[in-house]
N, C-alpha and C positions, 0 to 999 in steps of 0.2 A: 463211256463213264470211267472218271479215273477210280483206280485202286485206291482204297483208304488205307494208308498210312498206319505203319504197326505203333502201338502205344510200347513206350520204350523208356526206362525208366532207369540211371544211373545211381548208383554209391558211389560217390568217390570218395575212398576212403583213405587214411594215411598211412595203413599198412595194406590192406588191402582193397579191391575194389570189384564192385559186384554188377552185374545187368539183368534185367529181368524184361520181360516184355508180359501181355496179356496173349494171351493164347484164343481160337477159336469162341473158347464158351468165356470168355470174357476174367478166364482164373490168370492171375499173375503167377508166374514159372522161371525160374534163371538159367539164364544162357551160359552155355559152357565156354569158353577157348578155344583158344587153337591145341591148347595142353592138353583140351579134354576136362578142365579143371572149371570147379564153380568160383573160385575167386580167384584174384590175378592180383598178385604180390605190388605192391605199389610203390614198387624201384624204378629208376632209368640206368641204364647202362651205358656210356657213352665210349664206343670201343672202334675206335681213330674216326672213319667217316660212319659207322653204322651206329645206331641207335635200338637198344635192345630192352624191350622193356618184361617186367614180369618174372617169373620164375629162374629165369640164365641169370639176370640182374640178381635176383637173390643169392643164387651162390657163388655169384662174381661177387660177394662184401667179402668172404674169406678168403679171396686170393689177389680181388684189386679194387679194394675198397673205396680207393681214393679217384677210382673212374666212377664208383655208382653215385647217383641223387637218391637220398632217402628221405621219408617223412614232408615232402614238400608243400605239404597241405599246411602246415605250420607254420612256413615261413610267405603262406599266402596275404598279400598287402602289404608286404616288404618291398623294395625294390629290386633286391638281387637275391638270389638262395643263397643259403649260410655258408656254402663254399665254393670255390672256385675249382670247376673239375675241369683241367687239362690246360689249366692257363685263363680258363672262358669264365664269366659271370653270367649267371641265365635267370631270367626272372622267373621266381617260383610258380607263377601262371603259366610261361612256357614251358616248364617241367611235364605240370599236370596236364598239358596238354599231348603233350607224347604219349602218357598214359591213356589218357583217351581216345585217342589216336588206335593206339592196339586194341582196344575194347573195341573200336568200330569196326576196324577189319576183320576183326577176328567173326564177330557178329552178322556181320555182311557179307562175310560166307557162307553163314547159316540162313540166313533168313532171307539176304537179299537186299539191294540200299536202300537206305532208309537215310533222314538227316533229322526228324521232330525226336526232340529227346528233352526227358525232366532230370537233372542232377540234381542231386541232395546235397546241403550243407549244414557243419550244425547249429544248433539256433543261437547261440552266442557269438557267431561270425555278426561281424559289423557291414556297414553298407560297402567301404572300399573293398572287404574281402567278398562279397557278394557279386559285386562287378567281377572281380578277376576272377571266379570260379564261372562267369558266363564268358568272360573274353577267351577264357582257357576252352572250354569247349567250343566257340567259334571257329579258333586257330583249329582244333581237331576235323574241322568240317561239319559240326552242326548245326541248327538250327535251335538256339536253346529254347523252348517255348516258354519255360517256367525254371525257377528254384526254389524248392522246397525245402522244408527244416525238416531234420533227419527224423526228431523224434514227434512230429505231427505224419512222420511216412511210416513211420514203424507202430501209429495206435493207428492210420488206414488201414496198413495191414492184418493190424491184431483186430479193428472191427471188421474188415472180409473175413476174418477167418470166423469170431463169432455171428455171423450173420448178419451184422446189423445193415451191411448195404445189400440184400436183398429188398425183394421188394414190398413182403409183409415180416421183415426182421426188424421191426422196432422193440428193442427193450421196454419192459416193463414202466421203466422209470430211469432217472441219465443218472449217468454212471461216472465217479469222479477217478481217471486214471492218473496217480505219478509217473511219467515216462522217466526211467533212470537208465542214461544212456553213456556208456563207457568204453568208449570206443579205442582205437590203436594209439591215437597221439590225441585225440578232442573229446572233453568230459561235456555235457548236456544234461539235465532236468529242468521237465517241461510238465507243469501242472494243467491237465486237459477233461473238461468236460463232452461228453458222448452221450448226444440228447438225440433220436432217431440215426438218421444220417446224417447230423449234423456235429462236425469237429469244433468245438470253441478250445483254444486255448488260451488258459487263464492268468497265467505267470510264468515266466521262463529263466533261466539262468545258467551259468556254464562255466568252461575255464575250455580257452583253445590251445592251452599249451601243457593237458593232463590227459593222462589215457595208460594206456597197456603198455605202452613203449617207456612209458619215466618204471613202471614196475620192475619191465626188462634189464634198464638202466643198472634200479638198485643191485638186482641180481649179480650183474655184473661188476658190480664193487665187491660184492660181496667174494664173488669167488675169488676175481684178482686179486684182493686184499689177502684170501688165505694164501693163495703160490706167489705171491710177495714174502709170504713172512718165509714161506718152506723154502723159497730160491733164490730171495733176494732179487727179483727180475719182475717188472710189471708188463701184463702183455697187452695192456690198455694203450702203454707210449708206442705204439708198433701201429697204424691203420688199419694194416691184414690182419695182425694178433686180433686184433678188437675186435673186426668184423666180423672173425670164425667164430670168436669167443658170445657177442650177441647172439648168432646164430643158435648157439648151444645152449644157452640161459634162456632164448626164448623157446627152445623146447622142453627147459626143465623147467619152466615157470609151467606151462601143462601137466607137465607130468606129478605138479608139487595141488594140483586141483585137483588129483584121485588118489596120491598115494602122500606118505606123510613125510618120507624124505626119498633123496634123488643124490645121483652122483653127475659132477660136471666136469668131463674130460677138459685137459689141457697141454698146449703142447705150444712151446716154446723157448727158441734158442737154445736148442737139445735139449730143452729140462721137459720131463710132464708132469704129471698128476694128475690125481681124481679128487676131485675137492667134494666132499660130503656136502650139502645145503639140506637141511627140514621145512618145517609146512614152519614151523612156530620161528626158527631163525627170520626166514623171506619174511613172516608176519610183522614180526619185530622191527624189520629193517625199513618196510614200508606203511606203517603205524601214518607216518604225516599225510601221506598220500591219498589214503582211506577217510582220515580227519576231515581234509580239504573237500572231498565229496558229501560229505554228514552235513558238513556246516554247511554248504553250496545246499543239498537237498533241503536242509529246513528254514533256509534263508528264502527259496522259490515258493515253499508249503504258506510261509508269513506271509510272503508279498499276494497271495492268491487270494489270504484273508483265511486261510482254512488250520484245522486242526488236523490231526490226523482219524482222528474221528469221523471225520469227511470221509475221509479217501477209501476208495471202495476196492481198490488195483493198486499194485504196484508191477512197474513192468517192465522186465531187465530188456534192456538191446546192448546189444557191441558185446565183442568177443570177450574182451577183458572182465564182462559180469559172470564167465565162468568158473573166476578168482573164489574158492570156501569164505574167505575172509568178507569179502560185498555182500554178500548172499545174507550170513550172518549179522554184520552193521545192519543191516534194512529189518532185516527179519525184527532186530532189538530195538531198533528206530522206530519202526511203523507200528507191531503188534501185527501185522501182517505175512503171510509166508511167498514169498514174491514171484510172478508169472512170469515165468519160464516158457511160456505155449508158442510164442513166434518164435520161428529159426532167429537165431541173434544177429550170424551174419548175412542174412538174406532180405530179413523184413522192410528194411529202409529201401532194397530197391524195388519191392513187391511195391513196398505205398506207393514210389515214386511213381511206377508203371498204373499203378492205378489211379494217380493225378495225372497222368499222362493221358490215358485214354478219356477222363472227367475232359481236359481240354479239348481232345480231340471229337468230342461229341459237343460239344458245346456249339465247336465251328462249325457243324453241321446243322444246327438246329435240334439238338436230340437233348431231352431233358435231362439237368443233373442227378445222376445218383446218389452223391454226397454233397457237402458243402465243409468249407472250410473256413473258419475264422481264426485268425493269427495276432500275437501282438509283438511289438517290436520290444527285441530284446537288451536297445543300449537309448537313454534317452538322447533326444535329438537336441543339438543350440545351436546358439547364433555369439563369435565372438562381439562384445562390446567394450568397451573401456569408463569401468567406474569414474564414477566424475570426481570423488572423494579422495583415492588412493590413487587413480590414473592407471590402474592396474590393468589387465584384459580379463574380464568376466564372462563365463559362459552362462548366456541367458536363456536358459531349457525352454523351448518351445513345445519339445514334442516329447511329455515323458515317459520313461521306460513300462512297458506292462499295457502301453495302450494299444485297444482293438485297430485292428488295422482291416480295411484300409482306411486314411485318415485324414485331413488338410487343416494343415497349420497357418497362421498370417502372423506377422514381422511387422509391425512397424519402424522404417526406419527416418530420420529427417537429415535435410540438406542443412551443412553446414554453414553454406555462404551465400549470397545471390549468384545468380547463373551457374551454380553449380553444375557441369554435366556430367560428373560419374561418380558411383560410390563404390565400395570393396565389400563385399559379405563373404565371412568367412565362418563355412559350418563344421562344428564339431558332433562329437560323439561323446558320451560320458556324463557321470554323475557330480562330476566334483564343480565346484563351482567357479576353483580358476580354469581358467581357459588350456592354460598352460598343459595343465595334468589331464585332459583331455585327446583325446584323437583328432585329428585334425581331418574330415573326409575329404574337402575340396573345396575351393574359393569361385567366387561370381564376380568377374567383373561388368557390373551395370555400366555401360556408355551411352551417349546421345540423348542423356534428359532433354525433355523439353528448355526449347531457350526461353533464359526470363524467368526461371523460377525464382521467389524470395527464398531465403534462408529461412529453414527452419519449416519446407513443404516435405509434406508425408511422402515417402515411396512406401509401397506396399510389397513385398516380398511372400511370396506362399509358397508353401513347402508341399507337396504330395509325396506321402508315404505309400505307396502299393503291399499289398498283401505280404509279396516275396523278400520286403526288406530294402529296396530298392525306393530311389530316392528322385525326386522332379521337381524344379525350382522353376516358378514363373515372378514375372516382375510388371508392376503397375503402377502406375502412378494418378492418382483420384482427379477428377476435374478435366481430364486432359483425355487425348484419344490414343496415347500414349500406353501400351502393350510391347513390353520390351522382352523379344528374343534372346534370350544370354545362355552361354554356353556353362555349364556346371564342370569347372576344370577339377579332376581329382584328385590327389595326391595317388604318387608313386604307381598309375596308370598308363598302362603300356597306348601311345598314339596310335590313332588309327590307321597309319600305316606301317605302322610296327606291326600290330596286329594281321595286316593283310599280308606282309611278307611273309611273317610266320606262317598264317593257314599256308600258301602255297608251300612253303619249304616243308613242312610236317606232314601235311595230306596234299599237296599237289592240287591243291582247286583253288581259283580264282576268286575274290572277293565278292562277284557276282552270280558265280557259279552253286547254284540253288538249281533242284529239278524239280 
């Protein structure tokens, strides 16, 4: 009888990044390092032929900045990361996948190999960034079973911890949670219903390019700005200046969360200084920052249909909600004083680990202990061309806040007699040109049947999956005609890109599954 497979559960996070697995009695627990450390800084080091990820990465930004990959989760569904380190362009999926790469070894020291794992993403990542957070872990050597949204991992979490997935732990009555999740580089609020052990989520919303790290940012004007005016010297235009200089702001942005002001060494081109910062300066400085999240939280409260009257939870995750300033916004926002009770940086891979094991009992026939309901958080189209302005119109098939999982149909028609192919091109977004929308990936339909008139229906259906993840089939009515098409998707690494990569990062073979 084979061994069942440990339930394994990732953060991947853009500062840093966390693993938990389920333990014996079925408790979700996180996996240390090789450091010894519960989270593992979410740098790459690129140091001639070796590759150094995690804590060394970290305090290689103060001496060789412009070797480290930082924040790479940000520039995920880009083509290349935002810099080129050592001459090289690297696609920010093959970053994060060096990352997880060290989470696995490190891991599989401890426990043993394993390859079924759930990474988390956060729910405002779009479909392209959802592929490249599973190609990334592929390249690392896994097996991704699932991805899950960070802040539907983080109310799993917080219902294990209050009991609700036991198995006579049903609340009273369902319970409406705000999940406000504020993470290193990716902002998340996710309005969620907790009705037994069941997850419904009811409205989502987010910003992938807001977190702890734009906070870190301002800081860091801040003080450069004062040893500018005192030395006439900015240590921002220096890579290394910069890098030691983050380093030091993102530990006096902590220290400005218990005490009310801080001093921030500096040292550059012989000059130093201690530049003074307060709790009320950094406030003042990142006033927009905090805005952007208020209006994001009661923009997802509207779309849910809810008051705050409703809401029965509010429920901080990600490091950055240890900020006085968030705490305070919600507190004045809600009328609520906001739940604190899950670790902030742990909870997302507790859920994960325990959508991990939901799947892996599943495979086995073993009843679920939760359920999860999800709704997709960017509307889904199809580009077409107004007949009126000849413009390209995005014609919303699938719209945003809808329960998932889902299936959409597309009507589309042939232009001419014998037409044999058409072009579908799907986007993402709300707006209604095409243009101002994302672009995920184009279909090209071949080999209609011959002898169609002009102006016969093809049919196109969309399957939306739970995880965000997208399936396009193709039909054409009257005819036996079931067309296989490939869903090509923008700035998606080839499948044998992908397979070179696993082997160069983890040494396994495209096949190589145990």
């Amino acid at each position: 009888m084979s061994k069942q497979p440990p339930a394994i559960g990732i953060d991947l996070g853009t500062t840093f990044s966390v693993v938990a697995m389920l333990n014996e009695a079925g408790q979700p627990e996180t996996l240390v390092n090789a450091e010894g450390d519960r989270l593992t800084p979410s740098l790459v080091l690129f140091d001639n032929d070796q590759v150094i990820v995690g804590k060394e990465a970290l305090k290689a930004l103060a001496t060789e900045a412009e070797w480290v990959a930082e924040c790479a989760k940000r520039d995920i569904g880009h083509r290349v990361f935002h810099k080129a380190i050592g001459g090289k362009q690297y696609p920010p999926e093959v970053i994060e996948a060096f990352i997880l790469n060290k989470l696995r070894v490190d891991t599989t020291a401890r426990i043993g190999d394993y390859e079924k794992v759930v990474i988390t993403v956060p729910a405002y990542f779009d479909e392209v960034r959802r592929k490249a957070t599973q190609d990334a872990g592929y390249m690392a050597g896994f097996e991704v079973m699932d991805i899950i949204n960070e802040p539907t991992a983080a109310a799993i979490a917080f219902g294990y911890q209050k009991g609700f997935l036991s198995r006579d732990g049903f609340p009273h009555k369902p319970e409406i949670i705000l999940v406000y999740d504020l993470g290193g580089g990716t902002f998340d609020v996710t309005v969620m219903e907790l009705h037994g052990r069941e997850f419904r989520a009811l409205a989502t919303d987010g910003d992938v390019r807001l977190g702890g790290f734009d906070w870190d940012q301002r800081l860091v004007d801040l003080v450069a700005e004062a040893f500018a005016r005192q030395h006439f010297l900015d240590p921002r235009e220096d890579a290394r200046a910069a890098g030691k200089l983050w380093r030091e702001c993102e530990e006096a942005k902590r220290t400005l969360s218990v005490r009310p002001k801080t001093f921030v060494p500096v040292d550059f081109m012989g000059r130093t200084a201690r530049i003074e910062v307060t709790r009320q300066q950094f406030e003042e400085a990142t006033q927009d920052l905090l805005d952007r999240t208020r209006f994001t939280t009661e923009q997802t409260l509207r779309a849910a249909g809810l008051t705050w009257e409703k809401v029965d939870r509010v429920l901080l995750v990600g490091g950055a909600t240890r900020m006085p300033m968030v705490r305070e916004m919600l507190r004045k926002l809600s009328g609520l004083e906001p739940d604190a009770s899950v670790e902030a940086d742990e909870a997302v891979a507790h859920g994960a680990a325990l959508h991990a094991g939901l799947l892996l009992a599943k495979s086995q026939g073993k009843p679920r202990l939760f359920k999860i309901k999800n709704v997709n958080s960017h509307s889904l189209g199809v580009v077409g061309i107004d007949p009126l302005t000849k413009r390209r119109r995005n014609g919303i098939v699938i719209p945003r806040n809808t329960p998932l999982p889902t299936t959409a149909r597309r009507i589309f028609r042939t232009q001419k007699d014998n037409q044999r192919s058409i072009l579908v091109e799907v986007v993402e977004g709300e707006s209604p040109s095409a243009d101002d929308c994302t672009l995920i990936g184009r279909c090209s339909v071949r080999n209609l049947p011959p002898g169609l008139p002009a102006k016969s229906p093809v049919h196109v259906y969309f399957h939306y999956h739970p995880n965000g993840r997208l399936k396009v089939r193709v039909e054409v009515p009257n005819t036996h005609a079931k067309i296989e098409t490939e869903f090509k998707r923008e700035n998606s690494l080839p499948k044998e890109h992908l397979d070179g990569w696993r082997k160069y990062i983890c040494g396994k073979d495209p096949t190589d599954y145990t």
